[in-house]
Wavefront OBJ file of the C-alpha trace (Angstrom):
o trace
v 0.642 -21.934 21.922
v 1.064 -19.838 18.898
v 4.003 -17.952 17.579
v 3.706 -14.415 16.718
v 3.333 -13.462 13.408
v 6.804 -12.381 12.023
v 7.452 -9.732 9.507
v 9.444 -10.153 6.786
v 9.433 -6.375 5.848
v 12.052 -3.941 6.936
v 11.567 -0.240 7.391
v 14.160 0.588 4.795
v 12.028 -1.895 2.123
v 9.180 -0.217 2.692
v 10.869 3.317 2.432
v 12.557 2.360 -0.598
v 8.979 0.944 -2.164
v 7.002 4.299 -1.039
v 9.951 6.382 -2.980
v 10.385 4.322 -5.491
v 6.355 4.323 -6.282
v 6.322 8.422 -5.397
v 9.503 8.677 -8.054
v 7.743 6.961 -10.752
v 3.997 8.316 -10.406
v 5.626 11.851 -10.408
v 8.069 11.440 -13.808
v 5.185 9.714 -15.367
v 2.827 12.706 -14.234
v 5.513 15.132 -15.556
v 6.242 13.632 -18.517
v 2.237 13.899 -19.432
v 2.250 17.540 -18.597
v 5.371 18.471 -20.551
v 4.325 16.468 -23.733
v 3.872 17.951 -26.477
v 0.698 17.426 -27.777
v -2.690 18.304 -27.209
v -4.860 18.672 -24.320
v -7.091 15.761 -24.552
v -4.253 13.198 -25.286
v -2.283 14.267 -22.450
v -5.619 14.069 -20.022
v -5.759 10.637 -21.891
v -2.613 9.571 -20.660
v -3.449 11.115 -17.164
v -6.546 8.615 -16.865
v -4.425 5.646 -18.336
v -1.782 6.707 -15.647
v -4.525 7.106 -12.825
v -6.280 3.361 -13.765
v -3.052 1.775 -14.126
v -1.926 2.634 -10.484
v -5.143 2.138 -9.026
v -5.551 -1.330 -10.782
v -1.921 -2.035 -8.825
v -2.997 -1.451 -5.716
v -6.264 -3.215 -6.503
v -4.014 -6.282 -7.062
v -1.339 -6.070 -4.208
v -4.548 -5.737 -1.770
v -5.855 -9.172 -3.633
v -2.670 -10.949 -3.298
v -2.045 -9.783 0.086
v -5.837 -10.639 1.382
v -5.125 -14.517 -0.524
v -2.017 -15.141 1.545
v -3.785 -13.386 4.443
v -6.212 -16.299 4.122
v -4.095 -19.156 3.573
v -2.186 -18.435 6.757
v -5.415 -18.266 8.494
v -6.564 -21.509 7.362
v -2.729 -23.038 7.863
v -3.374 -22.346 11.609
v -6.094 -23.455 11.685
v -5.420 -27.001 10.243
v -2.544 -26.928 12.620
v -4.717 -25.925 15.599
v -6.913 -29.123 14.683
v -3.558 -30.980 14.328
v -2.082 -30.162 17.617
v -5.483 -30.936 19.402
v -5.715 -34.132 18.008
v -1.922 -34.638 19.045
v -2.492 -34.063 22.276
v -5.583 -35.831 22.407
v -4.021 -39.017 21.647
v -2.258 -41.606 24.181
v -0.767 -44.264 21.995
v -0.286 -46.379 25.106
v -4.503 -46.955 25.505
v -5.805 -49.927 25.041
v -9.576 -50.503 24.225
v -11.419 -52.955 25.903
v -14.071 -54.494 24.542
l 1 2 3 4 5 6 7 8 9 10 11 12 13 14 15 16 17 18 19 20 21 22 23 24 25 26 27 28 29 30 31 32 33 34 35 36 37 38 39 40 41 42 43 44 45 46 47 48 49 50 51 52 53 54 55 56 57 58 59 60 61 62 63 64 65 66 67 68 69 70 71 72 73 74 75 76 77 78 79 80 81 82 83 84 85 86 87 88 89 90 91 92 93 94 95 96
């Protein structure tokens, strides 16, 4: 009755978004080492670096879980929809 979900994801997407995230976590982390400046500012930046990508994927699992949830309740509503659809016979007539 319902259709599969589709995805709208390729492989080579999601490669290219694991690399691309891998590429930037490890300049950032090697730019912090190679800094010059002291210990504690570079551990600093480290944590900044640390909260910032864990706040991301904090964020992507929010969004994701949202439109998780709105597709539940769209099939839902169009569960109740069809039902009623096929429920009806507009050739019926009442009597009294």
């Amino acid at each position: 009755m319902t259709a599969p979900v589709r995805r709208s994801t390729t492989a080579a997407y999601y490669a290219q978004a694991v690399i691309s995230f891998g590429v930037s976590v490890l300049a950032m982390g090697i730019g912090i080492a190679y800094l010059s400046a002291g210990a504690w500012i570079r551990a600093f930046l480290a944590l900044g670096l640390l909260y910032v990508v864990t706040s991301a994927f904090t964020l992507a699992k929010v969004i994701r879980d949202r439109l998780d949830e709105d597709q539940v309740v769209s099939r839902v509503d169009r569960a109740r929809l069809d039902k009623l659809l096929a429920e009806h016979d507009p050739f019926r007539v009442d009597t009294p």
